[in-house]
LONU-890763 format. One line per 3 residues: number of its first residue (from 1); their letters; for each residue x, y, z of N, C-alpha, C. Coordinates in steps of 0.001 Angstrom, whole numbers. Each point is the difference from the previous one (the first is absolute). Example, Ala and Ser with C-alpha at 12.3 -4.5 7.8 and 13.67 -1.06 7.14 Angstrom:
1 = AS = 13190:-5690:7800:-890:1190:0:900:1200:0 | -350:1050:-720:820:1190:60:-770:1090:730
//
This chain:
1 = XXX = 5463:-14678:20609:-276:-1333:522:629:-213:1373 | 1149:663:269:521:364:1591:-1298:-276:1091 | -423:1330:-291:-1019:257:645:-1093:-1248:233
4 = XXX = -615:-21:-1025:-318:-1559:581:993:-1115:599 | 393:-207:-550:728:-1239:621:337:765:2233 | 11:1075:439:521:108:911:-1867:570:724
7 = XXX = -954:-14:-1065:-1417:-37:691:-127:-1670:621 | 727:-830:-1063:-509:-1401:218:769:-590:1634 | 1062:194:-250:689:-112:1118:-365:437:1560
10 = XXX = -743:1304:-431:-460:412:1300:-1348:-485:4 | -899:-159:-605:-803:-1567:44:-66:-704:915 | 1476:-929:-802:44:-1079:484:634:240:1633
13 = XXX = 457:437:318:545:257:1188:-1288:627:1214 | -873:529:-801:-1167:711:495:-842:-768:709 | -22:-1379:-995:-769:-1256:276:377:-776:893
16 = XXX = 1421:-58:-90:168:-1251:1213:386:540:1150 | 181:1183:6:-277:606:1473:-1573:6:549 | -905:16:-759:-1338:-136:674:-581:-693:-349
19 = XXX = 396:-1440:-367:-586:-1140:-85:-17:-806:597 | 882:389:1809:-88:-605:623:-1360:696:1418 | -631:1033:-650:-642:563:314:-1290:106:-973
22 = XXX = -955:-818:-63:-1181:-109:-1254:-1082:650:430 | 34:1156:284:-970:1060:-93:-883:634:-894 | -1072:426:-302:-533:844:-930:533:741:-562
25 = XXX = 719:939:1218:495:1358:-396:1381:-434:-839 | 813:-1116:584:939:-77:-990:-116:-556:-1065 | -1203:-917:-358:-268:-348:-1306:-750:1020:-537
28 = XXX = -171:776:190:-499:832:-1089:904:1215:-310 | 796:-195:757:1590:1128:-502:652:-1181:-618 | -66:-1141:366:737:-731:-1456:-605:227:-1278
31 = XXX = -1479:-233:-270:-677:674:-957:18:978:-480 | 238:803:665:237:1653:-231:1506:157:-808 | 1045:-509:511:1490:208:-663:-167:-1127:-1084
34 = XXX = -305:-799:-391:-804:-1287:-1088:-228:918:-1076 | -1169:659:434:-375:865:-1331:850:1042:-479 | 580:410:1660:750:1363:-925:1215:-911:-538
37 = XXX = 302:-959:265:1331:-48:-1031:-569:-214:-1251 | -927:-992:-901:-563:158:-818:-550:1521:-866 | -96:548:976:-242:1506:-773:1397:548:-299
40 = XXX = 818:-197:735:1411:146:-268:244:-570:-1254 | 265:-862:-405:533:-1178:-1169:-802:596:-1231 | -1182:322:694:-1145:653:-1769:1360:1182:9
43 = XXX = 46:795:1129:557:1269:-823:1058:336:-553 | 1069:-1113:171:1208:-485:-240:230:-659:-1286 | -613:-642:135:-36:-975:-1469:-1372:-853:-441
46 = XXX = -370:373:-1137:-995:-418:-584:693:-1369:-1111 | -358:-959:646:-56:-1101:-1163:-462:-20:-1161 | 368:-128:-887:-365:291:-1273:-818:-1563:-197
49 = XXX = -1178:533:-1892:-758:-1099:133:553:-518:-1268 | -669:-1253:-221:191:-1088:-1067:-429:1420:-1759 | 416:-556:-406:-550:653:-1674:-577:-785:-471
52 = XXX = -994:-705:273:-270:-1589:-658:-1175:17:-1006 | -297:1631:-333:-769:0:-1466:511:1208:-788 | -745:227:-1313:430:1342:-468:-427:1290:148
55 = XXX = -1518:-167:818:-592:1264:566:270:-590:1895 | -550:1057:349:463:66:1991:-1252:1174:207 | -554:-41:602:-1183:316:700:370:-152:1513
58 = XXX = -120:1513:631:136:-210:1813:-596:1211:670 | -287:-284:975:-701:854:925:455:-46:1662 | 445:1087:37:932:18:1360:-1036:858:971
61 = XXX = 441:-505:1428:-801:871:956:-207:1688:119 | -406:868:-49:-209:1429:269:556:232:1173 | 676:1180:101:128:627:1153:686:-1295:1022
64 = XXX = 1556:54:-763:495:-1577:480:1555:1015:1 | 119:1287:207:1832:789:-669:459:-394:1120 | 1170:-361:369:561:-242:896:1073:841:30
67 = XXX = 539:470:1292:935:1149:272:986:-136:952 | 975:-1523:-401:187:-462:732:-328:-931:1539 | 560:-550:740:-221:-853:1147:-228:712:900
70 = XXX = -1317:-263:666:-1250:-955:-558:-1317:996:-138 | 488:1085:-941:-888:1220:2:-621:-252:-1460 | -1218:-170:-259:-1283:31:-922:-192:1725:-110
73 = XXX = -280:258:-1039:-299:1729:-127:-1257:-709:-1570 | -1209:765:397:-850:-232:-311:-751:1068:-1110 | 427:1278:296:-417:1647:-1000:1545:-26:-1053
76 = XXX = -219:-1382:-660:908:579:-1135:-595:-265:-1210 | 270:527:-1124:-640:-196:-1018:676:-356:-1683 | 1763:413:-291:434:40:-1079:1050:-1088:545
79 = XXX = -32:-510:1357:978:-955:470:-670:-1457:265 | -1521:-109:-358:-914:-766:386:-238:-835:-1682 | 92:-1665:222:-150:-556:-1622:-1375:-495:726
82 = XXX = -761:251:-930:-1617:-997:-238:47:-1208:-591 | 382:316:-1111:-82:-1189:-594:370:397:-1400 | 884:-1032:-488:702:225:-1770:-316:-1332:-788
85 = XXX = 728:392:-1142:-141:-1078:-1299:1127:72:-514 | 731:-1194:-1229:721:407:-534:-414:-1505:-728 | 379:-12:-1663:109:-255:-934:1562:-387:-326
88 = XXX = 155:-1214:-830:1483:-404:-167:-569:-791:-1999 | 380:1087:-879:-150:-746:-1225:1320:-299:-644 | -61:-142:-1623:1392:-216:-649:508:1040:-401
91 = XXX = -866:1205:280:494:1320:-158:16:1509:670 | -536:-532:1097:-309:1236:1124:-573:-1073:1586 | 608:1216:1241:-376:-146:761:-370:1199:647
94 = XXX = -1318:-236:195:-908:959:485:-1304:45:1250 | -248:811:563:-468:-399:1125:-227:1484:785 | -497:-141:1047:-1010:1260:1265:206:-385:1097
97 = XXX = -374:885:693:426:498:1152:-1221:1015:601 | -546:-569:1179:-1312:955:366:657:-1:1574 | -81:1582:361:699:217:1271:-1517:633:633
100 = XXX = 512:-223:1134:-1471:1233:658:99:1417:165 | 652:699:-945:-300:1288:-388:1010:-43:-463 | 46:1108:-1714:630:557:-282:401:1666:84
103 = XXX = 311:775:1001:-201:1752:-440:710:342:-1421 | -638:680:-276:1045:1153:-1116:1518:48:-11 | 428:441:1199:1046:324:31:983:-848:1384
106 = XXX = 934:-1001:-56:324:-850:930:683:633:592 | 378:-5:1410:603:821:433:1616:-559:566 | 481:487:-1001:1146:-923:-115:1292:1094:-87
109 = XXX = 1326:-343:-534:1420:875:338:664:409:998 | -788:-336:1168:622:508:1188:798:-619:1126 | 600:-1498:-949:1031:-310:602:1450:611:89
112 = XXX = 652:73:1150:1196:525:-379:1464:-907:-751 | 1021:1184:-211:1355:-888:-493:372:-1457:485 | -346:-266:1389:286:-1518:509:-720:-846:-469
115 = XXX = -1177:388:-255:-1008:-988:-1044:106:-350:-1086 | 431:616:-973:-1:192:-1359:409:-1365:-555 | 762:-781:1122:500:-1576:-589:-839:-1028:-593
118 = XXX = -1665:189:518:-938:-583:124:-1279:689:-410 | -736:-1067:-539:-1308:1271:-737:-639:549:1144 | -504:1184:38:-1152:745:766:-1198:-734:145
121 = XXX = -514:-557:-1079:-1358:-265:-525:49:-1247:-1234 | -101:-1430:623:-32:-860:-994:-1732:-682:-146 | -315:-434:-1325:-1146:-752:-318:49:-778:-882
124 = XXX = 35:-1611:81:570:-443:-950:-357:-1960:-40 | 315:-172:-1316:-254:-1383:59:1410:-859:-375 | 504:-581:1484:793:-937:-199:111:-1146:-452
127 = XXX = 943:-357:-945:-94:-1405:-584:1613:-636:-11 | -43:-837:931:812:-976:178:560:-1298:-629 | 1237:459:-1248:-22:-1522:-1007:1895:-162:543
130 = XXX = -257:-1122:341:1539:-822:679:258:358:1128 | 1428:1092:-712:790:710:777:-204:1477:-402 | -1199:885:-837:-137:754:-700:-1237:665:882
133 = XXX = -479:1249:-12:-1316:864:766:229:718:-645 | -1237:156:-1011:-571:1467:-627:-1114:521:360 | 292:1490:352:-1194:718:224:-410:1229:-948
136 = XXX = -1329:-494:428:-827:1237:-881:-1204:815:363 | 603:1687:195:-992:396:657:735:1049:141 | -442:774:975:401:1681:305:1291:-595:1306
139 = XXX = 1472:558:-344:735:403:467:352:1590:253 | -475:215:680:163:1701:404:1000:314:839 | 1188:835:-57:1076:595:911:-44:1498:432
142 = XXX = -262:230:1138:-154:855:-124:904:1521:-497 | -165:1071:-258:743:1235:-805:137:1399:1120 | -677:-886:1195:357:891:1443:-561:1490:-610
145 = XXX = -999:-46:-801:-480:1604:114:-1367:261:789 | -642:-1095:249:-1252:463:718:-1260:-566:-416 | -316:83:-1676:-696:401:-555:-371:-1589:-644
148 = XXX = -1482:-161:180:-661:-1065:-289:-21:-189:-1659 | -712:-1297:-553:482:-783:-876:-866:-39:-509 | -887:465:-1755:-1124:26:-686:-385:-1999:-79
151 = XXX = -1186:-240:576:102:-1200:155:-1003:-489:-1092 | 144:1002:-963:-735:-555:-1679:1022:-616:-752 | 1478:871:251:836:-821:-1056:1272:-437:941
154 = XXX = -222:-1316:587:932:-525:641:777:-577:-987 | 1168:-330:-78:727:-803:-1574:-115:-1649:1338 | 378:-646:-1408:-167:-1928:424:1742:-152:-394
157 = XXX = 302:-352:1250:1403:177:44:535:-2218:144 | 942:-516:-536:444:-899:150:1221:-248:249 | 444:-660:840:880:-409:915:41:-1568:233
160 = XXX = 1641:-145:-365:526:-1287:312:1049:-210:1173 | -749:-621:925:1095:-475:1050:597:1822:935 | -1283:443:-116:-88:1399:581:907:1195:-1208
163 = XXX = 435:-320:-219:859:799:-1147:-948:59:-1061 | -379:1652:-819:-523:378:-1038:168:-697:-1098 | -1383:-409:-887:475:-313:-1633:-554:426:-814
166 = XXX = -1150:554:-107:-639:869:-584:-1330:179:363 | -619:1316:-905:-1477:248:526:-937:-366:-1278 | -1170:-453:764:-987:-196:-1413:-1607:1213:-212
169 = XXX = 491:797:-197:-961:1035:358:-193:620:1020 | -1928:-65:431:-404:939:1214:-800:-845:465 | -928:43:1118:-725:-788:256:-1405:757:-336
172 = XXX = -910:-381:-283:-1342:22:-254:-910:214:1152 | -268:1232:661:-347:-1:708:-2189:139:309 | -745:-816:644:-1060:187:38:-929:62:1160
175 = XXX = 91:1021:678:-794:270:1473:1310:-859:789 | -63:-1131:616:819:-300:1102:632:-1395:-894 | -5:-395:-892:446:-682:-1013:1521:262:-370
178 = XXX = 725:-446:-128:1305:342:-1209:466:-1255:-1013 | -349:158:-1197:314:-1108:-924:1377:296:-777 | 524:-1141:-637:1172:-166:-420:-20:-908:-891
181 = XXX = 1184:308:-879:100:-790:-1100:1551:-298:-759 | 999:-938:-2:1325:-203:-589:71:-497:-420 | 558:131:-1769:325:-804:-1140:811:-622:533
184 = XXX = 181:-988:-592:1351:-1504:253:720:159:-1053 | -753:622:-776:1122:-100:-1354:749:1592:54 | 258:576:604:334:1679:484:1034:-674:1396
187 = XXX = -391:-553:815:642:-93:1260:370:-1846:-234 | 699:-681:-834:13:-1013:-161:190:-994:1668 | 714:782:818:428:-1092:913:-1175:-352:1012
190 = XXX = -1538:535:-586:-1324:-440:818:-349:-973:-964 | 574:-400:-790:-418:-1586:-616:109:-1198:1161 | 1332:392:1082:168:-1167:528:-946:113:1384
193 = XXX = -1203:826:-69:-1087:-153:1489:-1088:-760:-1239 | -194:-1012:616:-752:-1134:-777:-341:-1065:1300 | -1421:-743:-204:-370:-1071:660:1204:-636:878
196 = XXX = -185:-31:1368:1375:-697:732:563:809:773 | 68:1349:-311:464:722:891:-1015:278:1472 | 568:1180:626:-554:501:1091:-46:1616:-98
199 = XXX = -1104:326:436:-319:1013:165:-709:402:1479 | -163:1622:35:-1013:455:1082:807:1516:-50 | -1154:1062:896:-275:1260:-395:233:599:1153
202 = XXX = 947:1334:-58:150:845:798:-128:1409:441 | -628:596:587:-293:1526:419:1034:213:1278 | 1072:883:-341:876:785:825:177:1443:257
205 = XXX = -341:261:1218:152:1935:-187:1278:689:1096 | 1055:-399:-28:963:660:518:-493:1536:408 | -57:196:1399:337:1629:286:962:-81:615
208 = XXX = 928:-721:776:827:309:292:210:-702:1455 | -599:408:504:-394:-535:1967:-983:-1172:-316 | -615:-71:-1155:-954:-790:192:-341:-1059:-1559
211 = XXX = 157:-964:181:-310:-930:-1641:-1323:-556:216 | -810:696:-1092:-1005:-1073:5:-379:-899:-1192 | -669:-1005:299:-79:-1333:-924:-829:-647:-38
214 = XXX = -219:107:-908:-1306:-1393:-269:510:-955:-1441 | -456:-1129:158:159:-1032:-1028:-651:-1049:325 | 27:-597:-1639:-928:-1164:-114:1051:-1101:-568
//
């Protein structure tokens, strides 16, 4: 959020140096740094949305990964969300995930020892209750050997407040699809993601020099 906050600043400073000068050319470089800070703020932080039923239906833009400020990268495909679902009953929460490609094999592990603090490769559905964030989805670290990731049996990993709590299987995988499914009565502390909370969805691919991201 640095980072923004010191895009805004130079903004604002941007502006009233050439606002005493109302030119084309400088209004449309105000326009120009306008948007890119906004593209900034998407890639920084995604606001999370209302939970305000028990199913969620969404559809996010294609070819939207962002790779940092103010670079769009457009040929990605296992870092790219289409559009998901998820389901909230009295006994499971369950739900998909359609990316724009899935390969066989992800090509993943090849972060090094300085990385290891942080996943390689996250996909996941955040849910926001209080002071509490559980996620659920593929946390991947990498094992620094090289060697890509069978992307039939990813496990459905859950996480509270970034710290591990357990896994609920694998994910279900179908062409560019990945479905999921967690008992409440197995993982009791997903009783408390219920109507009221907040949620929204994240694709992260750490290589190292470069993070990319997309979310809804």
């Amino acid at each position: 959020m640095d980072k923004i906050k010191r895009s805004l600043l130079f903004l604002i400073s941007f502006y009233s140096l050439c606002s005493c000068k109302q030119s084309n050319n400088s209004n449309e470089l105000v326009r120009f740094l306008y948007l890119g800070l906004i593209a900034s703020a998407s890639y920084y932080e995604c606001l999370p949305n209302e939970l305000d039923r028990s199913k969620i239906d969404f559809l996010d833009l294609s070819s939207d990964v962002k790779a940092g400020f103010p670079n769009f990268v457009n040929e990605q495909s296992f870092q790219d969300i289409v559009k998901g679902s998820f389901e909230i009953t009295d006994s499971f929460i369950s739900g998909s995930l359609i990316l724009q490609g899935i390969p066989e094999s992800l090509p993943l592990n090849k972060l090094q020892k300085t990385s290891l603090e942080i996943p390689e490769f996250k996909l996941i559905y955040n849910f926001i209750v209080s002071d509490q964030t559980y996620g659920i989805g593929i946390f991947h670290f990498s094992d620094q050997t090289g060697k890509g990731i069978n992307s039939n049996k990813l496990p459905i990993d859950v996480y509270k407040n970034n710290k591990y709590l357990a896994t609920c299987g694998f994910f279900e995988k179908n062409e560019n699809t990945l479905e999921f499914s967690c008992d409440k009565s197995v993982i009791t502390d997903l009783n408390k993601i219920r109507i009221g909370s907040k949620w929204n969805s994240y694709a992260v691919f750490n290589e190292g020099s470069t993070n990319y991201k997309d979310c809804y």
